[in-house]
Structure formats: C-alpha cells, structure tokens
PDBQT receptor file of N, H, CA, C and O in Angstrom, charges set to zero:
ATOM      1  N   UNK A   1      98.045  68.368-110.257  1.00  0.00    +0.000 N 
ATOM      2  CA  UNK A   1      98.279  69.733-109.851  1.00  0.00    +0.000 C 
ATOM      3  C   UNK A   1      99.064  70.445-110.950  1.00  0.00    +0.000 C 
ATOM      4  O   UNK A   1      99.997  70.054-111.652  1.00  0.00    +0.000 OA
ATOM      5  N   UNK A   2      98.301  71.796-110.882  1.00  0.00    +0.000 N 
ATOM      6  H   UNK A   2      97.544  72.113-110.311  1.00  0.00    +0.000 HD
ATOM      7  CA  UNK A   2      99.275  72.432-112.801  1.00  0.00    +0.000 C 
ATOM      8  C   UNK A   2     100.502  73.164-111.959  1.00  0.00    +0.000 C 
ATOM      9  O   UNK A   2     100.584  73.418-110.757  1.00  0.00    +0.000 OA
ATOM     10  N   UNK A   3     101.284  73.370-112.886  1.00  0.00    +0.000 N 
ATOM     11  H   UNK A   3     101.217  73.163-113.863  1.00  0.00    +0.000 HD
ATOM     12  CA  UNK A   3     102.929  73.575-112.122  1.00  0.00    +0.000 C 
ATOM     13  C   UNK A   3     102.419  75.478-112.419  1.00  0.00    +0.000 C 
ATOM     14  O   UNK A   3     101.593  75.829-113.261  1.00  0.00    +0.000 OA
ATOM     15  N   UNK A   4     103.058  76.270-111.629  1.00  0.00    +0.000 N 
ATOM     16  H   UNK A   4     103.729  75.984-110.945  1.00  0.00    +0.000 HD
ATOM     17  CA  UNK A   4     102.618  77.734-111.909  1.00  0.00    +0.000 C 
ATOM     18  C   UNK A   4     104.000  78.107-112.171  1.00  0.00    +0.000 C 
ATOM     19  O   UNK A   4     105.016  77.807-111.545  1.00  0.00    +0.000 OA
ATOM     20  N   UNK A   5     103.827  78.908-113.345  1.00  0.00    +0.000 N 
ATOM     21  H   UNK A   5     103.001  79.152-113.854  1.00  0.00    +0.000 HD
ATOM     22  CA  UNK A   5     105.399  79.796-113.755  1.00  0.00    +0.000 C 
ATOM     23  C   UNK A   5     105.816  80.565-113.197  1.00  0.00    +0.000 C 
ATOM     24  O   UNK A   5     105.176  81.603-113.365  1.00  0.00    +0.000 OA
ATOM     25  N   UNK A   6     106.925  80.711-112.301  1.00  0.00    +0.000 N 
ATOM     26  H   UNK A   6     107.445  79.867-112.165  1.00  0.00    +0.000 HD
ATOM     27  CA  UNK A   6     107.672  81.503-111.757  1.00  0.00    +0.000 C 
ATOM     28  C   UNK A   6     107.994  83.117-112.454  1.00  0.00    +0.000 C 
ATOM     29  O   UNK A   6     108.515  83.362-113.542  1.00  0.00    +0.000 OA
ATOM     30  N   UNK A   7     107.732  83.613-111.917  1.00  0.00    +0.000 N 
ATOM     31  H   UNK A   7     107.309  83.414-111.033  1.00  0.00    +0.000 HD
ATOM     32  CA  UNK A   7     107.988  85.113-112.824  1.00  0.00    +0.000 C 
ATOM     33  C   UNK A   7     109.617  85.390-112.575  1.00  0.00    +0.000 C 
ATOM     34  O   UNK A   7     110.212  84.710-111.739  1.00  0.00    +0.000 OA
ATOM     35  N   UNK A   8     110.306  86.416-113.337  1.00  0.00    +0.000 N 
ATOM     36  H   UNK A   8     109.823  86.968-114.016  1.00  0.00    +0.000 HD
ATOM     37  CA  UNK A   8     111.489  86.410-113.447  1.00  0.00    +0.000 C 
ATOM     38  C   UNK A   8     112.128  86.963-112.179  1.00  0.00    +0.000 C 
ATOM     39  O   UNK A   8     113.061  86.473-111.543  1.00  0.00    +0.000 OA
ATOM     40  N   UNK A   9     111.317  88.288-111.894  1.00  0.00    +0.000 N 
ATOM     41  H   UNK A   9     110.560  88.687-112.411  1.00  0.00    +0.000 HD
ATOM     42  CA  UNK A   9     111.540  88.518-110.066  1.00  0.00    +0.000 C 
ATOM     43  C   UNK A   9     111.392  87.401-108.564  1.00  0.00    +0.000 C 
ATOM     44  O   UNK A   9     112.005  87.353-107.498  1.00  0.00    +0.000 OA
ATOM     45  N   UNK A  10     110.349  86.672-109.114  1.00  0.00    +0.000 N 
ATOM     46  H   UNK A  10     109.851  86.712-109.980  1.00  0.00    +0.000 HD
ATOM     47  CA  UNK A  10     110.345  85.744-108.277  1.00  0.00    +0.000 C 
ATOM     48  C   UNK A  10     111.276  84.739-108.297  1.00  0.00    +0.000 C 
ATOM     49  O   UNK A  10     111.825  84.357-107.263  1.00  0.00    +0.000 OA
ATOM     50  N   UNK A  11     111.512  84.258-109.417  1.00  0.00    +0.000 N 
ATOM     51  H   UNK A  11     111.066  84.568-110.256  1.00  0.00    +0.000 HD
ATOM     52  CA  UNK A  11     113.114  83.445-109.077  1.00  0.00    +0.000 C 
ATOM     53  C   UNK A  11     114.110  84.092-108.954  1.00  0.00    +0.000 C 
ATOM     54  O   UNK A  11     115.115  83.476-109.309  1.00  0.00    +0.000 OA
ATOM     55  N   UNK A  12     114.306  85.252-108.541  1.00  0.00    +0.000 N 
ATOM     56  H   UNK A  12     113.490  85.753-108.254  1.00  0.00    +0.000 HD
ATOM     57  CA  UNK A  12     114.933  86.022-108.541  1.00  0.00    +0.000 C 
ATOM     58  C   UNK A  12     115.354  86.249-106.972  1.00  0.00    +0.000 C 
ATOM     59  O   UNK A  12     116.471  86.293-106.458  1.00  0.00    +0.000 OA
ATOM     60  N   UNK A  13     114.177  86.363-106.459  1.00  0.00    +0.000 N 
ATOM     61  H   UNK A  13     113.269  86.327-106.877  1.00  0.00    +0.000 HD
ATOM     62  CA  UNK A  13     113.630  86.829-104.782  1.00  0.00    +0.000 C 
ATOM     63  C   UNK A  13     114.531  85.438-104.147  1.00  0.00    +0.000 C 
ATOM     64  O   UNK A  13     115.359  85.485-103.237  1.00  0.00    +0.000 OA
ATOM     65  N   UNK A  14     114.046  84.077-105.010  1.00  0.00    +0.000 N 
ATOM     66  H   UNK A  14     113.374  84.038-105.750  1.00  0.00    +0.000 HD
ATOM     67  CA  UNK A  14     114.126  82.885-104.074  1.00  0.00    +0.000 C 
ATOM     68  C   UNK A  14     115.687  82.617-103.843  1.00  0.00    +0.000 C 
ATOM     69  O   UNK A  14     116.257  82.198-102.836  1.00  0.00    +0.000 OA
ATOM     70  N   UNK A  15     116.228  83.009-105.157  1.00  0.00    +0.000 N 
ATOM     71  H   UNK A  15     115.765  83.350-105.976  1.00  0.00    +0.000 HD
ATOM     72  CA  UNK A  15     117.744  82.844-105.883  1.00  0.00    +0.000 C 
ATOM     73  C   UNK A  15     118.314  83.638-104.659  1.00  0.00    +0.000 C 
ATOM     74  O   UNK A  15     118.894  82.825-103.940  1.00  0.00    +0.000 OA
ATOM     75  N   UNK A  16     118.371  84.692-104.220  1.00  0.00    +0.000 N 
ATOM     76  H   UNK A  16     117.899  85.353-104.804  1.00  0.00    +0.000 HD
ATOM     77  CA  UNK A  16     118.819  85.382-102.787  1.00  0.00    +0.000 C 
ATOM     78  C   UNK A  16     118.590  85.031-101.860  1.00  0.00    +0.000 C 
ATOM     79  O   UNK A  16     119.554  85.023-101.094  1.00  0.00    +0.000 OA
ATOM     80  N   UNK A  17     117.231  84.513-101.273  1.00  0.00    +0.000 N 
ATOM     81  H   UNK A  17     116.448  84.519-101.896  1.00  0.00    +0.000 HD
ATOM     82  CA  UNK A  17     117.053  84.034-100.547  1.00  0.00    +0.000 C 
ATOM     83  C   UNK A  17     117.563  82.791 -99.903  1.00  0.00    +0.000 C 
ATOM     84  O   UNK A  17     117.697  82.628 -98.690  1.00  0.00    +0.000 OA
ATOM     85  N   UNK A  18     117.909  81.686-101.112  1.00  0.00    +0.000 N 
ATOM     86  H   UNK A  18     117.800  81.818-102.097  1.00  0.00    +0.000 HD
ATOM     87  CA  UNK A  18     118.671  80.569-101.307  1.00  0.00    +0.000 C 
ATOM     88  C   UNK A  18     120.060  81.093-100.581  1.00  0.00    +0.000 C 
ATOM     89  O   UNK A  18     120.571  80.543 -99.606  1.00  0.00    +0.000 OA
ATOM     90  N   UNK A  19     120.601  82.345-101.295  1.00  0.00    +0.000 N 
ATOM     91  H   UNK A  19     120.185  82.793-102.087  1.00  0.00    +0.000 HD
ATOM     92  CA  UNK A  19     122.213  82.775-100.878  1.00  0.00    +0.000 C 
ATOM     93  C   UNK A  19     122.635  83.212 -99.875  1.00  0.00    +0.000 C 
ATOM     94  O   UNK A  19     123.711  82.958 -99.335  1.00  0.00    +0.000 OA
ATOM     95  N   UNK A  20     121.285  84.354 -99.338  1.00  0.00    +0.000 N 
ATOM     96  H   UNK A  20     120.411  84.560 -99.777  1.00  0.00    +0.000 HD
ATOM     97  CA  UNK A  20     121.398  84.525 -97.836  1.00  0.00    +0.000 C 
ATOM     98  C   UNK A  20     121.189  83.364 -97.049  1.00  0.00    +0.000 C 
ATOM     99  O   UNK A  20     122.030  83.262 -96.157  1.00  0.00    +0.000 OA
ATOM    100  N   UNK A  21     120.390  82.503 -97.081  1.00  0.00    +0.000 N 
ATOM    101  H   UNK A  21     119.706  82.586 -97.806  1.00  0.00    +0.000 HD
ATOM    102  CA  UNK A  21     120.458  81.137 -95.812  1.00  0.00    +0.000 C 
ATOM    103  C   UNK A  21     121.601  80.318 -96.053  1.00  0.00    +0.000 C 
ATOM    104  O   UNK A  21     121.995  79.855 -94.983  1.00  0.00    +0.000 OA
ATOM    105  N   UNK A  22     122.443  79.872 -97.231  1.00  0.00    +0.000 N 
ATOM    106  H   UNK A  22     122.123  80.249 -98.101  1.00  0.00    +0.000 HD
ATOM    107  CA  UNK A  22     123.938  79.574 -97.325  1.00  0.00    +0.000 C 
ATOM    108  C   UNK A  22     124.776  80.205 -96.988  1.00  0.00    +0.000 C 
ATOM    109  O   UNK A  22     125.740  79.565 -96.567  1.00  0.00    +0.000 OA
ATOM    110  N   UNK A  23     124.911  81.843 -96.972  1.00  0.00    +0.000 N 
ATOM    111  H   UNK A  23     124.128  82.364 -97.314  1.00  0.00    +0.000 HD
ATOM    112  CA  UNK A  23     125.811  82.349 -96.372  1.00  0.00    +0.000 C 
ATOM    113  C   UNK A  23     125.695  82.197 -94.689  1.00  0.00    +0.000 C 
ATOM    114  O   UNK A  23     126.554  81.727 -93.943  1.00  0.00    +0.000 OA
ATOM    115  N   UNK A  24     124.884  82.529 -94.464  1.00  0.00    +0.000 N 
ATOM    116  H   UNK A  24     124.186  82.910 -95.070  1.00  0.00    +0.000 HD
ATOM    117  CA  UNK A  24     124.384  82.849 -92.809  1.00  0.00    +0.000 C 
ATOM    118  C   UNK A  24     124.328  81.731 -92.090  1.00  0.00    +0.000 C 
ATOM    119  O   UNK A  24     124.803  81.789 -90.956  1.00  0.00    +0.000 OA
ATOM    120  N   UNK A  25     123.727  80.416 -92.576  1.00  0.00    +0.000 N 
ATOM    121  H   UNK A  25     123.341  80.369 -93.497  1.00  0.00    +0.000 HD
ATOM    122  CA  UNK A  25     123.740  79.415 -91.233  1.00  0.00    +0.000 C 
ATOM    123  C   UNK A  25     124.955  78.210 -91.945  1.00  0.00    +0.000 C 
ATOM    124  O   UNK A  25     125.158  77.601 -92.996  1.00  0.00    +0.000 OA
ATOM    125  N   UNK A  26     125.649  78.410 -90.318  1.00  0.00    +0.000 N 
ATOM    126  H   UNK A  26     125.484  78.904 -89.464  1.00  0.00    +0.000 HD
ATOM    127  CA  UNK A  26     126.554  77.296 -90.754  1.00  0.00    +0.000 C 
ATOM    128  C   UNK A  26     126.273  76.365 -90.288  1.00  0.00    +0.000 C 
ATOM    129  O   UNK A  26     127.213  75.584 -90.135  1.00  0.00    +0.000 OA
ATOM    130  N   UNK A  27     124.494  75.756 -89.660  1.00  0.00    +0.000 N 
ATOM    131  H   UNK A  27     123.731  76.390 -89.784  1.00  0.00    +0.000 HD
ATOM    132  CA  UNK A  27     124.274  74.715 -89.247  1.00  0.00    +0.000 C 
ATOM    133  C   UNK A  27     123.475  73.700 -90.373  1.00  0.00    +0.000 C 
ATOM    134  O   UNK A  27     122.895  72.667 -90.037  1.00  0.00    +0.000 OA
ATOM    135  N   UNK A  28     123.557  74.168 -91.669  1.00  0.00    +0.000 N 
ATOM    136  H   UNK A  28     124.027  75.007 -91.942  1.00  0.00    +0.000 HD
ATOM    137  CA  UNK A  28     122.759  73.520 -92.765  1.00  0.00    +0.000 C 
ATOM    138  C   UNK A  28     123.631  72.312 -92.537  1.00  0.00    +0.000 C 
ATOM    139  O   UNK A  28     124.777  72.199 -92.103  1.00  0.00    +0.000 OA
ATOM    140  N   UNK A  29     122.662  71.371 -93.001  1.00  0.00    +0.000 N 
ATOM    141  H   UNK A  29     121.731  71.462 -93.354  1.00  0.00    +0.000 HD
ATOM    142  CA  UNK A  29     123.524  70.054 -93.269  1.00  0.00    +0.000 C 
ATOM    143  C   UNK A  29     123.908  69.486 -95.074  1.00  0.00    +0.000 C 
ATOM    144  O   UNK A  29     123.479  69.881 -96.159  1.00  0.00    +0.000 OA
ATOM    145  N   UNK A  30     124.498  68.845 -94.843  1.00  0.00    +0.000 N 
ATOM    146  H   UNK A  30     124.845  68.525 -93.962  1.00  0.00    +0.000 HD
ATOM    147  CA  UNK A  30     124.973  68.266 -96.323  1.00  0.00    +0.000 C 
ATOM    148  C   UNK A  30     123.739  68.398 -97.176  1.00  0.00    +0.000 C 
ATOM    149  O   UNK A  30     123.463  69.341 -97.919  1.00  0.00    +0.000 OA
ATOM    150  N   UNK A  31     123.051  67.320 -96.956  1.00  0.00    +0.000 N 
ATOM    151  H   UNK A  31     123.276  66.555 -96.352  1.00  0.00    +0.000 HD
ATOM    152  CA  UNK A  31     121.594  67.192 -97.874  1.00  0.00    +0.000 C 
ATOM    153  C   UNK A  31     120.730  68.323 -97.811  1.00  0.00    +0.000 C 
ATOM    154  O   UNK A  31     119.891  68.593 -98.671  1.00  0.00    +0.000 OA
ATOM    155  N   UNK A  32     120.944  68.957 -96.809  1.00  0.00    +0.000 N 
ATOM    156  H   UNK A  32     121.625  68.737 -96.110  1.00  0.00    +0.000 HD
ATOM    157  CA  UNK A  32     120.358  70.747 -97.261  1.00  0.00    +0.000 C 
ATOM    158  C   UNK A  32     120.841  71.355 -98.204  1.00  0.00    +0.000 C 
ATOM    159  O   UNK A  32     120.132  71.685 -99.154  1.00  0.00    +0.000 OA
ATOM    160  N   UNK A  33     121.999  71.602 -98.155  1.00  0.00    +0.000 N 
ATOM    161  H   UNK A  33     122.575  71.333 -97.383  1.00  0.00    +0.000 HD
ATOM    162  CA  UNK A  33     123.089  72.558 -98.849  1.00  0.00    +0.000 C 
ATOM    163  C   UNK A  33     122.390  71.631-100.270  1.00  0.00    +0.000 C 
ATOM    164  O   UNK A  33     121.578  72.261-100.948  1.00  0.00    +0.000 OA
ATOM    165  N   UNK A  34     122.616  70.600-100.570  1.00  0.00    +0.000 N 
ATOM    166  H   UNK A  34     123.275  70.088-100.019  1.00  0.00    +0.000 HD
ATOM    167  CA  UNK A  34     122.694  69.668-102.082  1.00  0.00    +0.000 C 
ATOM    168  C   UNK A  34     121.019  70.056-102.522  1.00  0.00    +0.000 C 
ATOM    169  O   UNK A  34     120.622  69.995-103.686  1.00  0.00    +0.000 OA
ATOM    170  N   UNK A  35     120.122  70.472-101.312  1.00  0.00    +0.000 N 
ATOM    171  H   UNK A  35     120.444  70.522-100.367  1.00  0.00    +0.000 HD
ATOM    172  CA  UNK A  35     118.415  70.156-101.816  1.00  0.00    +0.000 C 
ATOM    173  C   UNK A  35     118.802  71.866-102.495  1.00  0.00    +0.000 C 
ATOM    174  O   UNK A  35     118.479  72.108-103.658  1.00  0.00    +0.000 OA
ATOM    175  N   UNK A  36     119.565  73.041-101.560  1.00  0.00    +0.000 N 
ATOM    176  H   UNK A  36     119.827  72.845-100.615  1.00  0.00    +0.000 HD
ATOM    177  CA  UNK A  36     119.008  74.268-101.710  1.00  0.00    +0.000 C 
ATOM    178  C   UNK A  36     119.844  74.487-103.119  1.00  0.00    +0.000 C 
ATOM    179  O   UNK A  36     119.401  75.291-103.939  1.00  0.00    +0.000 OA
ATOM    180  N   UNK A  37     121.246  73.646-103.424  1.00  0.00    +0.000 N 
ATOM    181  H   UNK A  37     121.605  72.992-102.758  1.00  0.00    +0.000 HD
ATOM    182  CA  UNK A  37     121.908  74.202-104.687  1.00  0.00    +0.000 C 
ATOM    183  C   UNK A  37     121.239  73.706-105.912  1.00  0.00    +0.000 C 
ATOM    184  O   UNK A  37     121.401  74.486-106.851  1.00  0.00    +0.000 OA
ATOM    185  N   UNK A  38     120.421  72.480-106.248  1.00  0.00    +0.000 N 
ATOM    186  H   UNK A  38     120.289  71.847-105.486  1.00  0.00    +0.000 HD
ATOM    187  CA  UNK A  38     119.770  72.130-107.022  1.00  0.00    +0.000 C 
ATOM    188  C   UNK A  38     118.262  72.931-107.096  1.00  0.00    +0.000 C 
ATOM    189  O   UNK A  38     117.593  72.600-108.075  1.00  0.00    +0.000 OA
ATOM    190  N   UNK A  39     117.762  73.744-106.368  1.00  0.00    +0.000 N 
ATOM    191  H   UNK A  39     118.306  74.013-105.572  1.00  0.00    +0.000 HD
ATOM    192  CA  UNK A  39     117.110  74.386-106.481  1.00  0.00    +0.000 C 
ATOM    193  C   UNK A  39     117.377  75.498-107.130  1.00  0.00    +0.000 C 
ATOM    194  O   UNK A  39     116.713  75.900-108.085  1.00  0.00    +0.000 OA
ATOM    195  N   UNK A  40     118.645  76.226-106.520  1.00  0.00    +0.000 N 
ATOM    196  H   UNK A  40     119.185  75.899-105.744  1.00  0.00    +0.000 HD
ATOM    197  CA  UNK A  40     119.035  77.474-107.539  1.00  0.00    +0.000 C 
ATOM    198  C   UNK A  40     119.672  77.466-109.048  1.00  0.00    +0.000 C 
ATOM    199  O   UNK A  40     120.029  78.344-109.833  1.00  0.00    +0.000 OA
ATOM    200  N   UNK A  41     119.637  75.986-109.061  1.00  0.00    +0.000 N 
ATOM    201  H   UNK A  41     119.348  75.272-108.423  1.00  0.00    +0.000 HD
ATOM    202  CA  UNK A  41     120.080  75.466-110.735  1.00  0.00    +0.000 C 
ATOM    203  C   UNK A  41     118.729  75.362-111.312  1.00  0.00    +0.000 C 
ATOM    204  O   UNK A  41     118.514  75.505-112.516  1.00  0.00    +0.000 OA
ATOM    205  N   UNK A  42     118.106  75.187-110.708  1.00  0.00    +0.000 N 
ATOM    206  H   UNK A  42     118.281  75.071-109.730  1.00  0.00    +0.000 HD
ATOM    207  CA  UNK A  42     116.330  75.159-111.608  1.00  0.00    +0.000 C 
ATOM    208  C   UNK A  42     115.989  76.774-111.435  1.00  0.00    +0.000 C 
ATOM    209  O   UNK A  42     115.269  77.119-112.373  1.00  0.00    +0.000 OA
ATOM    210  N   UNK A  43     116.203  77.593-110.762  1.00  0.00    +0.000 N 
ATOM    211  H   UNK A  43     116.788  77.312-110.000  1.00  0.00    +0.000 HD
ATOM    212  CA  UNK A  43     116.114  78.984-110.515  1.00  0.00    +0.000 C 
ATOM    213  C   UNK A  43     116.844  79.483-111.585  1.00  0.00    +0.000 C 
ATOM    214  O   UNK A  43     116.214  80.377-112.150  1.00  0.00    +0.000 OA
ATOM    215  N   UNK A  44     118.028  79.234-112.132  1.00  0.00    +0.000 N 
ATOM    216  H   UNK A  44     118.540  78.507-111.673  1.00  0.00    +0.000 HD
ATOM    217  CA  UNK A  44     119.009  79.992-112.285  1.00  0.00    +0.000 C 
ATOM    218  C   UNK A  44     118.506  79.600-114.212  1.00  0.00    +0.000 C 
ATOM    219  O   UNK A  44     118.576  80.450-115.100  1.00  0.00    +0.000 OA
ATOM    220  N   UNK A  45     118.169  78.556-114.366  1.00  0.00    +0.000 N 
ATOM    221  H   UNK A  45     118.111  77.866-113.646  1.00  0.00    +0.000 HD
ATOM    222  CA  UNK A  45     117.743  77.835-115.556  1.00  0.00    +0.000 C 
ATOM    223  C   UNK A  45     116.158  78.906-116.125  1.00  0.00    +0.000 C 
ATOM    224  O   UNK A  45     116.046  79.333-117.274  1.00  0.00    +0.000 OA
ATOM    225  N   UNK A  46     115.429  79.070-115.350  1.00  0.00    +0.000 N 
ATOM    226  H   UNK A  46     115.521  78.723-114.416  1.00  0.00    +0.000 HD
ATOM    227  CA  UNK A  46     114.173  79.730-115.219  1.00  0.00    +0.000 C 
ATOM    228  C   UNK A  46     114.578  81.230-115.602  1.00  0.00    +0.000 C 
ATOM    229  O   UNK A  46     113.944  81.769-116.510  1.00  0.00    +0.000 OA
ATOM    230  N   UNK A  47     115.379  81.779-115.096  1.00  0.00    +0.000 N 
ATOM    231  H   UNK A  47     115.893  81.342-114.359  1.00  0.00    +0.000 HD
ATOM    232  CA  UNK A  47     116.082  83.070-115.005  1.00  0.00    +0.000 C 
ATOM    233  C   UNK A  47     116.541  83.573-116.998  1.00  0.00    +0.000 C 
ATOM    234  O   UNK A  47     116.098  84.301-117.885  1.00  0.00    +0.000 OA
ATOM    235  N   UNK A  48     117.623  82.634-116.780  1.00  0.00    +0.000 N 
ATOM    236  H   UNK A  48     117.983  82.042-116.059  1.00  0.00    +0.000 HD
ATOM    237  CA  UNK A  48     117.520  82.295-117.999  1.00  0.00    +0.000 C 
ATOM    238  C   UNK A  48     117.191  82.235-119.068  1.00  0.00    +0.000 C 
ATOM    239  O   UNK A  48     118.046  82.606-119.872  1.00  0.00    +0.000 OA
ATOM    240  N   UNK A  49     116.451  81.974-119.390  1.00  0.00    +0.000 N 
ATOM    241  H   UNK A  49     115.756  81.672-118.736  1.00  0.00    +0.000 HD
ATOM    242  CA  UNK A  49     115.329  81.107-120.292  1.00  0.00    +0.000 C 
ATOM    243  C   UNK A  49     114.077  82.570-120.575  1.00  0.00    +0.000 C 
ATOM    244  O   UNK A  49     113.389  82.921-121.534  1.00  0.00    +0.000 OA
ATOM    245  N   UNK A  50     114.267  83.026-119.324  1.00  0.00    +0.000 N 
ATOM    246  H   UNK A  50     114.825  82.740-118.545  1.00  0.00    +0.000 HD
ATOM    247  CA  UNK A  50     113.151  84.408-119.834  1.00  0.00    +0.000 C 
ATOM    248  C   UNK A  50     113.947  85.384-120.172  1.00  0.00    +0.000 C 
ATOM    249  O   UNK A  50     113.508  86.186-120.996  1.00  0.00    +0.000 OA
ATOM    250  N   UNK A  51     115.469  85.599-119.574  1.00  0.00    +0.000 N 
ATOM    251  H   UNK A  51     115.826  84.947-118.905  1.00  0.00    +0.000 HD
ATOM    252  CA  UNK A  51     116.186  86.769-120.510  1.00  0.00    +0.000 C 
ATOM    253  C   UNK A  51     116.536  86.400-122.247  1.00  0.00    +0.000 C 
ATOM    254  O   UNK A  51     116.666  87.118-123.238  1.00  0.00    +0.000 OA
ATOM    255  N   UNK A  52     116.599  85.074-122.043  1.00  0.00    +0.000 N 
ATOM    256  H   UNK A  52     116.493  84.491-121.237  1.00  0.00    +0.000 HD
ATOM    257  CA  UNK A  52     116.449  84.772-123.539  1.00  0.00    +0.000 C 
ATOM    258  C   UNK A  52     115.467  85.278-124.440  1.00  0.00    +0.000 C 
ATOM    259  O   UNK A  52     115.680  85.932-125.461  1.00  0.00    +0.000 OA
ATOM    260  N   UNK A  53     114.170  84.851-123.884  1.00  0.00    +0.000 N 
ATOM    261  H   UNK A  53     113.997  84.320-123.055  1.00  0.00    +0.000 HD
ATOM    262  CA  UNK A  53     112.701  85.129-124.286  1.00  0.00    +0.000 C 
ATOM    263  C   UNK A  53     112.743  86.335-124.610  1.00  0.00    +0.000 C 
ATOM    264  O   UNK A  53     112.610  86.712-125.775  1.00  0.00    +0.000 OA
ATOM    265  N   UNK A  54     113.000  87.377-123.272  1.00  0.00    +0.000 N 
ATOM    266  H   UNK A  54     113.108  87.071-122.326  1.00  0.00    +0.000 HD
ATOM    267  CA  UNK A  54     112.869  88.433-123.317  1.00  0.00    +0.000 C 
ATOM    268  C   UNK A  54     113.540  89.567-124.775  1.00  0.00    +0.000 C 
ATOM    269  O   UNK A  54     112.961  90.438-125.424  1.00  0.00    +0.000 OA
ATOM    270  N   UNK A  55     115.058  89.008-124.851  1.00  0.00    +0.000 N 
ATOM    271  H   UNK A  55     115.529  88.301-124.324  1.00  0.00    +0.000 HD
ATOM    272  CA  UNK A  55     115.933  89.318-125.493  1.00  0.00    +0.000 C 
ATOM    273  C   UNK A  55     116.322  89.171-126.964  1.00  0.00    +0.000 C 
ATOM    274  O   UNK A  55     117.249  89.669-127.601  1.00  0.00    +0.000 OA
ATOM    275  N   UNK A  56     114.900  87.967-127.467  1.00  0.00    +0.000 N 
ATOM    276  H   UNK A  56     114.146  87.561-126.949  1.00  0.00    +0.000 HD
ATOM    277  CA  UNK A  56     114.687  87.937-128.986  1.00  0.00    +0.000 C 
ATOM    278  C   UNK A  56     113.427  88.452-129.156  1.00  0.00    +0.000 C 
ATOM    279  O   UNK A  56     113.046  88.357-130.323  1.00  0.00    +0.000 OA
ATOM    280  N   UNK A  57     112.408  89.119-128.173  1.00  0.00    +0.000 N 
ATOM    281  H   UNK A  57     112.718  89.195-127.226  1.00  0.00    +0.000 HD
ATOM    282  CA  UNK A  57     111.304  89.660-128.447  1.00  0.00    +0.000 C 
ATOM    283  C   UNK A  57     112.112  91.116-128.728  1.00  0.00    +0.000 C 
ATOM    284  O   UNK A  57     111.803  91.795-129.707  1.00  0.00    +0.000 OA
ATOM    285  N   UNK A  58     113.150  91.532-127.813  1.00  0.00    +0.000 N 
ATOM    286  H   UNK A  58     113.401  90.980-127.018  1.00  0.00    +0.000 HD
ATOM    287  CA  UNK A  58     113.405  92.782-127.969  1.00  0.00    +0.000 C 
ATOM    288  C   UNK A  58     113.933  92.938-129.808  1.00  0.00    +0.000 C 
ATOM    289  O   UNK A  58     113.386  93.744-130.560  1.00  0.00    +0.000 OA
ATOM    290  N   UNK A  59     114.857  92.171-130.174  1.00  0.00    +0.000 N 
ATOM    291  H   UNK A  59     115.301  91.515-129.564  1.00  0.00    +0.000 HD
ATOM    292  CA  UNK A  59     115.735  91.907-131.550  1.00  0.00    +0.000 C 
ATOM    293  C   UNK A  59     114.860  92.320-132.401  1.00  0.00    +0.000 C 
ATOM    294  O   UNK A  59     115.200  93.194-133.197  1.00  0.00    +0.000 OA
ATOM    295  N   UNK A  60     113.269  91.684-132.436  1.00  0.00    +0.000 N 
ATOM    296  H   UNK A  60     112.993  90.973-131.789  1.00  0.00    +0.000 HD
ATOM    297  CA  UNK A  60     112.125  91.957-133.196  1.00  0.00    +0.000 C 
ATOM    298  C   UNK A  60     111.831  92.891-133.056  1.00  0.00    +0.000 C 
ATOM    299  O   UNK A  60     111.830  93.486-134.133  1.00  0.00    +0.000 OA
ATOM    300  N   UNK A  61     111.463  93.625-132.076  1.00  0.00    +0.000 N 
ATOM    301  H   UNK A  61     111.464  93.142-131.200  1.00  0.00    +0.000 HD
ATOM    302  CA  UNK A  61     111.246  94.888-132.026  1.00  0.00    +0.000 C 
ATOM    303  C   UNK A  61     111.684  95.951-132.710  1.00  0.00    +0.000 C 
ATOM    304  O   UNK A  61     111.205  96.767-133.499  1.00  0.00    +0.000 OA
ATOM    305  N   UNK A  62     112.733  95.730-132.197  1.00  0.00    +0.000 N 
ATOM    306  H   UNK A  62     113.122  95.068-131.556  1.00  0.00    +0.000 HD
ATOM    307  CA  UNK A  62     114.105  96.512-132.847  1.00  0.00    +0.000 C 
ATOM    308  C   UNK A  62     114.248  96.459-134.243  1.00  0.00    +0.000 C 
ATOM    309  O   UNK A  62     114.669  97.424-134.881  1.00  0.00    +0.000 OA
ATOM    310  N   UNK A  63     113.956  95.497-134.708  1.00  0.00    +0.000 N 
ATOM    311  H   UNK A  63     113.613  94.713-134.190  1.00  0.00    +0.000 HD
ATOM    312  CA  UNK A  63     114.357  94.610-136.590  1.00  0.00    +0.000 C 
ATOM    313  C   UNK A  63     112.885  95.970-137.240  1.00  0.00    +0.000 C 
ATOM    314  O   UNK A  63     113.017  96.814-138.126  1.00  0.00    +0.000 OA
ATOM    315  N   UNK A  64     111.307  95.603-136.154  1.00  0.00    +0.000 N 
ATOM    316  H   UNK A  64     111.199  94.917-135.434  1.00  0.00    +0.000 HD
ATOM    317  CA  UNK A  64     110.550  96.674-136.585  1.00  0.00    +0.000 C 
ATOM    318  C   UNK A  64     110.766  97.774-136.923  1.00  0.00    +0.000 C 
ATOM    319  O   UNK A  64     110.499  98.206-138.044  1.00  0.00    +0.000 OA
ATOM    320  N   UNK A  65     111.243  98.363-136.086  1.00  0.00    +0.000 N 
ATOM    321  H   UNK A  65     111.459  98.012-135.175  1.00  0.00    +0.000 HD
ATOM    322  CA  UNK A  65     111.791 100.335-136.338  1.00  0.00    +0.000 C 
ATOM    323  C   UNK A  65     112.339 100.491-137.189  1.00  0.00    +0.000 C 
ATOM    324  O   UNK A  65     112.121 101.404-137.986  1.00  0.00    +0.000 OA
ATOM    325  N   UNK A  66     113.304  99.571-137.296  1.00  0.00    +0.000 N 
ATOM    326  H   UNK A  66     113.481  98.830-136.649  1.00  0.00    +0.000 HD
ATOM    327  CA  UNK A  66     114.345  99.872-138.088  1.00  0.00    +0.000 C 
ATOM    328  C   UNK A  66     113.459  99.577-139.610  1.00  0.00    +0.000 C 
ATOM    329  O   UNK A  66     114.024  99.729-140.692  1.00  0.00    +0.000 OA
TER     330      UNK A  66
C-alpha cells in the first residue's frame, strides 16, 4: 500500500483535532493519550518539513528578483 502525503492543512486539521479530543475527554486512557501524542509528533514533523520546503523555495525566489 503507497503511503499518501499529507498536505500541510491536513496535518494541520488532524494536529487540532488531536488537541481538541485531549483537551475535552478526560476519559482517554494512558495508551490513548501516548497513541494520540506520537501521532502529533509525526504531524508536527510533517508540518515542519514543508515550512522548511516551503521557505527555501521562497529564498530562491527572492535571490531571482533580486
């Protein structure tokens, strides 16, 4: 199965989503809480990684005009 790339809004969407169900239920259990925070570390990594992307395409850009 091919893995599909998360777009930057979409880890974005999940990354809140993750924060609202931690804030709101205080019936999560341990191994929930540990599955949903290692998720928003692969979220948060993803996030990341495209403002990077994003942010040396811009440099080039910029290096152009100039």
């Amino acid at each position: 199965m091919s893995k599909q790339k998360l777009t930057y809004n979409e880890a974005l969407s999940e990354l809140e989503q993750i924060l609202a169900e931690l804030e709101n239920d205080n019936a999560l259990n341990m191994d929930s809480i540990s599955d949903k925070v290692k998720r928003a570390a692969v979220l948060l990594e993803i996030c990341k990684k495209q403002l990077h992307e994003l942010d040396t395409e811009l440099e080039k850009i910029m290096e152009q005009i100039d």
